[in-house]
Structures are given as structure tokens and as C-alpha cells.
N, C-alpha and C positions, 0 to 999 in steps of 0.2 A: 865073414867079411863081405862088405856088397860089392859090387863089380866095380872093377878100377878103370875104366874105360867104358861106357854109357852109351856111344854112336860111334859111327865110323870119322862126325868132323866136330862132337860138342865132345870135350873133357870135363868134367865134372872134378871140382877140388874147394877146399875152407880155407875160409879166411879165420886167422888164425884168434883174431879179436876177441871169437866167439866165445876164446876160453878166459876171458880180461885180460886187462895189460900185466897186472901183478903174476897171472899166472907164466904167461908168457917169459917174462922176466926172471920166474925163479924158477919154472920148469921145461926147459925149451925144450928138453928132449920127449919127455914126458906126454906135452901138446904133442909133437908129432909122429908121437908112436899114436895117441889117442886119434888122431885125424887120420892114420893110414889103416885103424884096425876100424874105422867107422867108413872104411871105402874109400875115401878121398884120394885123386891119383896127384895131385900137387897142391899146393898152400900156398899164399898169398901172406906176406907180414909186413906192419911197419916200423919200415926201417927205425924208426926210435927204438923199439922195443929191443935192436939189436945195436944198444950203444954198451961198449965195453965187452962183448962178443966175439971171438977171432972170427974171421970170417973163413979159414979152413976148418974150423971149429963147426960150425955152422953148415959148410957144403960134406962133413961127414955125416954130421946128423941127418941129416936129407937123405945121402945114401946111406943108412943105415935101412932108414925106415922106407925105403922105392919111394919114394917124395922127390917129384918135380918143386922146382923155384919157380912160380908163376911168375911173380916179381912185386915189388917193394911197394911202398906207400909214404906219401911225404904229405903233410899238412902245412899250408904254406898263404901266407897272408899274398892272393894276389893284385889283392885294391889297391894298394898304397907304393908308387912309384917309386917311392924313395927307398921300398925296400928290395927291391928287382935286383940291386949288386947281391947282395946277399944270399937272395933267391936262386940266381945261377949257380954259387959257391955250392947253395944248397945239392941243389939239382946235380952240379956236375961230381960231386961226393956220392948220392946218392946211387948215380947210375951206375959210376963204376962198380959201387957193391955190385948192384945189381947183375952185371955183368960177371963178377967174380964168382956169384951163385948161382951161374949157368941161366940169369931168367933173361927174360927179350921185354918186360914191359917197367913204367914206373908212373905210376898212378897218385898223379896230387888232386887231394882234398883241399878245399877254401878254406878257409880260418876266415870267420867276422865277427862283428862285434851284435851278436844273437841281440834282440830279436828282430832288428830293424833290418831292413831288406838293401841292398847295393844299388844304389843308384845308378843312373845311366852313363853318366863319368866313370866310376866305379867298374861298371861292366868293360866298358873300354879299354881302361889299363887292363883289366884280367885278360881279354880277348887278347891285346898287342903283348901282354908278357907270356902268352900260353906259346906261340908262335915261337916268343926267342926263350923259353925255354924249352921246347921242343927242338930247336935249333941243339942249343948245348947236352941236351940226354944225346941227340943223334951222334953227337961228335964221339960219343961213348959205344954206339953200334944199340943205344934202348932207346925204345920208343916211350911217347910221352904219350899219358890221357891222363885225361879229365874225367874227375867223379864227381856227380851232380849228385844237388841234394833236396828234398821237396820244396827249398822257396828260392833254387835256382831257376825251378823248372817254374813255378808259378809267378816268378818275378821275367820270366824270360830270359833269363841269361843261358840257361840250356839250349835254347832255341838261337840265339847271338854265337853261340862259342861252335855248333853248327856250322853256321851259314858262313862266318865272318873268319876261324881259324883255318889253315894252311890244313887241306886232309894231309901231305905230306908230314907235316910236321908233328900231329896232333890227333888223337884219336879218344874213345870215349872208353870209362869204363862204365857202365850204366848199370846203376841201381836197382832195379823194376819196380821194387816196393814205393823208394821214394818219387820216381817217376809218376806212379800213380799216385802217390796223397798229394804229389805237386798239380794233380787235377788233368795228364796227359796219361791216356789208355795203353797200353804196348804197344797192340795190334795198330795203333794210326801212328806211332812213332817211328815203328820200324820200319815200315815200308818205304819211309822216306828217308831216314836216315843210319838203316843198319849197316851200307859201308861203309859211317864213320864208326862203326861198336866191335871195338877186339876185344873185348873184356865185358861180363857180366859180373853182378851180382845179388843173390836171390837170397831173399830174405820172404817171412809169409807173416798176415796177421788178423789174427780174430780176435773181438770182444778187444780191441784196443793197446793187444799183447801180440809182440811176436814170438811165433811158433814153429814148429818145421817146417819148410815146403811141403806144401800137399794138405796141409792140415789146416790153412787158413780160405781167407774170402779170394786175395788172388787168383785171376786168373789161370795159371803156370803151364796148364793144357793149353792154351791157346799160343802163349810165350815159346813154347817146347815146336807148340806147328810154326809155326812162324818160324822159328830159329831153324829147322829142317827143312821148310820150303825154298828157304835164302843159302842153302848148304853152307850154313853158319862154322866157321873151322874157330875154333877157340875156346878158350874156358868159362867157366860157370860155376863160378865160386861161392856158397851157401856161406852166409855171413847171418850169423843170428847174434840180436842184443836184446835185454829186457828193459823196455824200458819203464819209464818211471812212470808213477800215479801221479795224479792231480793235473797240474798245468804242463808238465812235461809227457804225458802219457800223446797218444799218437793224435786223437784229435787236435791236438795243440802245436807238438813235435815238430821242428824245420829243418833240425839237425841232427844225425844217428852219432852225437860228441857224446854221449851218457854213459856206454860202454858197461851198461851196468850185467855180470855176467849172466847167464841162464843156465835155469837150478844145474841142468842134465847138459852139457853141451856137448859131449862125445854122444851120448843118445841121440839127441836133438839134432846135431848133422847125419849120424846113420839113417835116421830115418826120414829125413832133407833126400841124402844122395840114395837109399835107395828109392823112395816116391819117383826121384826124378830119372833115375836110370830106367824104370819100368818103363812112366810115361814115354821115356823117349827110343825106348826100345818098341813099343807100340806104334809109335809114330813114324818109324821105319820101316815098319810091315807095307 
């Protein structure tokens, strides 16, 4: 088993995707025995994948297997104003799970209408609903972020939901993979904006395909100093998907919605968290 604890302030833990939604669904125990014997000191899931679930059901499993609750995941149309009632209901259901499974964060994903990019109206409502639903996760004692995705960051809305959301209220969980095909480096992102980032996730990709951390063109040595230079306290969740050939493979790719699994995924995160335990056991020397 690789070390369950990586630094004195990064925790290193999977997102649970890696193993697809099917499996997730029909083997929940299963995934998080496989994510605690691949190292992983907590897991990240979305909450759909836990409908019809007890949620004591759920907070056993976790202790069963030394698995921290990172926290949840909601996918949630923020463009469309007319859906914001809903979106709270969402939200404020969500958090309490999240709260019931011991986690502290809940992390909504955009829903659009692929391929076409969000306009600047668009961006707007997403900015003014991140805030009030930030507002209602808090009411819950969870914090709210935002997961960007590579044509948030190349259309600018990563850059809007920055500058323009409440850090109170709102905080990031950031991608690195998609950061960069969105055409923004780590190393120039961070520094400006890492005390809005409680939450990573790290994903790596060669020849088109992703692959473990460590084993792709990413940077993650550089990610790893940076995140140690900033006394970065938080987790760093190894989220791998395969995705698809042709028009959807990564030169194309806007969205990581494909979910398609990968072959090895308990392999494929061991050898994720241990790369990145090393590196970042190095980078504490």
C-alpha cells in the first residue's frame, strides 16, 4: 500500500469516477476498498452516484476502509436563471449529505449544451448563482467550489468566477489537466490565484490519452513545487478518465463528461498517488 499521507499540508486521495459510474453504483464497497489498497487517504464522489444509498450505509463504508469524505460533486446547469430555484434545492440537499459524511467541501460542475461556448450573459448568471449558492452550501457548514473545465478556462469564465465570486463564499476545485488544454500554465495560475484553490485534481496525458500522474507530458513537478512553496493545506485528488478517439479524444475534448473507464483503474491511481507522494516527499527535503 503507498503512503496515506504524502506531506505534512497536501493529502493526496481519488476521485471515485475513475472506476465509472456503473461501477460505482454497483460496487461501492468494492471501489473503496480498491482506492484505500492503491494508497488513497480520502475519495471524492458524486453525489448522484449515491441516489438510493443510506448515507449511514455509506459513512460505514468509509470507515471501514480509513477513507476520509473529501466531499461531493453536483453537476448543475448554471446558465439558465430560471433554473437557480432548483439549483439551491439542489445544493442545499447536497450539502447536508455532504455534511452527514463527515466532508467540508461540495464541488459543482457546469452542465452546457457542448460544443458551443457560454456567452457573456451566460457567464454572468453562473458568477451571480455561484455566490448564492455558496451562500446556501454555507448555511450547511460546506463550502462551495467550482470545477473548471478546458473551455471555461479558454472562454474566460475561470478567470470571471476568480475575480468576480465572493472568496468567502466560493472557492475552486481545479482541474490542472484541464487548466492546461484550456491554454493557462499552473505555474502562472497559481500564483495568482491559489488562495482561491481548496481542492485539486490531477489527472496526466500522453499521446492524447490519459494516464497516471507522472507518466504524462504534464508538468506535476513543477505543480508539486508550487503547491509546497504556497504551504498548500488540502487534497489532491487523482481523477483518471479514458477518453474517447476521434473528435472527442483530447485534442478536441472541452468536457472530462465521457467518463469512459480506464482499462487498470486501481493500478492507475496507485501508481498516480505513489509518483506523487514521492515527488512530493522530495520536494520537502
Amino acid at each position: 500500500m503507498a503512503a496515506r499521507l504524502a506531506g505534512e499540508h497536501i493529502r493526496i486521495g481519488a476521485q471515485t469516477v475513475t472506476w465509472g459510474a456503473a461501477r460505482v453504483r454497483a460496487d461501492l464497497n468494492g471501489v473503496l476498498g480498491e482506492a484505500a489498497g492503491a494508497g488513497a487517504a480520502g475519495v471524492e464522489i458524486g453525489l448522484h452516484l449515491l441516489d438510493g444509498v443510506e448515507a449511514a450505509m455509506v459513512r460505514w463504508l468509509l470507515a471501514r476502509h480509513g477513507l476520509a469524505f473529501i466531499g461531493g460533486v453536483l453537476r448543475l446547469d448554471l446558465y439558465d436563471p430560471a433554473r437557480q430555484s432548483a439549483n439551491h434545492a439542489i445544493v442545499r440537499q447536497g450539502a447536508a449529505l455532504v455534511a452527514t459524511l463527515g466532508g467540508r467541501r461540495l464541488t459543482v460542475a457546469t452542465l452546457r449544451n457542448r460544443p458551443v461556448p457560454p456567452t457573456a450573459a451566460q457567464v454572468t448568471a453562473a458568477v451571480t448563482a455561484l455566490d448564492a449558492l455558496g451562500r446556501t452550501a454555507l448555511e450547511a457548514g460546506i463550502r462551495l467550489h467550482y470545477h473548471n473545465y478546458s473551455v471555461s478556462v479558454a472562454s474566460g469564465e475561470l478567470a470571471r468566477v476568480c475575480a468576480e465570486t465572493d472568496p468567502a463564499l466560493v472557492s475552486l476545485t481545479l482541474d490542472v489537466a484541464w487548466l492546461a488544454k484550456g491554454g493557462v500554465a499552473f505555474t502562472e495560475f497559481f500564483p495568482r490565484w491559489g488562495h482561491r484553490v481548496g481542492h485539486l485534481h490531477a489527472k496526466d496525458i500522453r499521446d492524447g490519452q490519459v494516464v497516471p500522474v507522472g507518466d504524462g507530458t504534464l508538468d506535476y513537478a513543477s505543480v508539486v513545487r508550487a503547491l509546497q512553496a504556497a504551504s498548500y493545506r488540502g487534497w489532491l485528488a487523482v481523477e483518471l478518465e479514458r477518453l474517447l478517439t476521434g473528435r472527442e479524444a483530447w485534442a478536441a475534448l472541452d468536457e472530462d463528461l465521457t467518463y469512459q473507464t480506464v482499462a487498470e483503474p486501481a493500478a492507475m491511481v496507485a501508481r498516480s498517488i505513489a509518483w506523487l507522494s514521492t515527488t512530493i516527499a522530495a520536494a520537502s527535503e
